[in-house]
C-alpha positions, 0 to 999 in steps of 0.5 A: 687227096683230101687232107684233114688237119686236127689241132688244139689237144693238150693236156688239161685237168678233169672238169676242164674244157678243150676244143678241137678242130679239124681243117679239110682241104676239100673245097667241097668240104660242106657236101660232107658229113663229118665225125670225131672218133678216139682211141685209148691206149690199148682199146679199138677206136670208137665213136665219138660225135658227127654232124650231117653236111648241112648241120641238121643231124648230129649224132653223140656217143652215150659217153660224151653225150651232154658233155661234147658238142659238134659243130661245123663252118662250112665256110672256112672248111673246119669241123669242131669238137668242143669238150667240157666237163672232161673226165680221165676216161676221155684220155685219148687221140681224137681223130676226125673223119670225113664221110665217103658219100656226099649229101648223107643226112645220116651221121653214121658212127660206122668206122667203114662209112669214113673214107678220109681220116685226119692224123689226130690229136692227143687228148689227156685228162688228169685226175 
């Protein structure tokens, strides 16, 4: 069972910066495409941000686009999300997520292409 441990959320004020993490157990981590997703109080999760499994593609929400960047170390098995310029409206769980097919050059935003989920993280940003 693969595992996915998110860290590094917190409370910070609009215009600040955060970077999550997110550490898989998979040793074959780096077969795999990797996502963040969030979800708001009250609102369905969605799409943030993946990275395809060699790091080539990467694909953004309009919302975080220019703001949010995804990057990955496939050696130590950890996917990242560095967030600046963060808005209130970024206030969420972030959750990351592991793609169910391997070697997928696509970086899907489709919750149902995820098979493996972390536990997420608590994002809040004050205005």
């Amino acid at each position: 069972q693969v595992q996915l441990v998110e860290s590094g959320g917190g409370l910070v004020q609009a215009g600040d910066s955060l970077r999550l993490s997110c550490a898989a157990s998979e040793r074959t981590f780096s077969k795999y495409t990797m996502s963040w997703f969030r979800q708001a109080p009250g609102k369905e999760r969605e799409f943030v941000g993946a990275i395809s499994w060699s790091a080539g593609n990467l694909r953004y929400a309009d919302s975080v686009k220019g703001r949010f960047t995804i990057s990955r170390d496939n050696g130590k098995n950890t996917v990242y999300l560095q967030m600046d310029s963060l808005k209130p409206e970024d206030t969420a769980v972030y959750y990351c997520a592991m793609q169910q097919v391997p070697y997928t050059n696509y970086p899907s935003p489709l919750r149902s292409e995820y098979k493996y989920w972390g536990q997420g993280t608590q994002v809040t940003v004050s205005s």
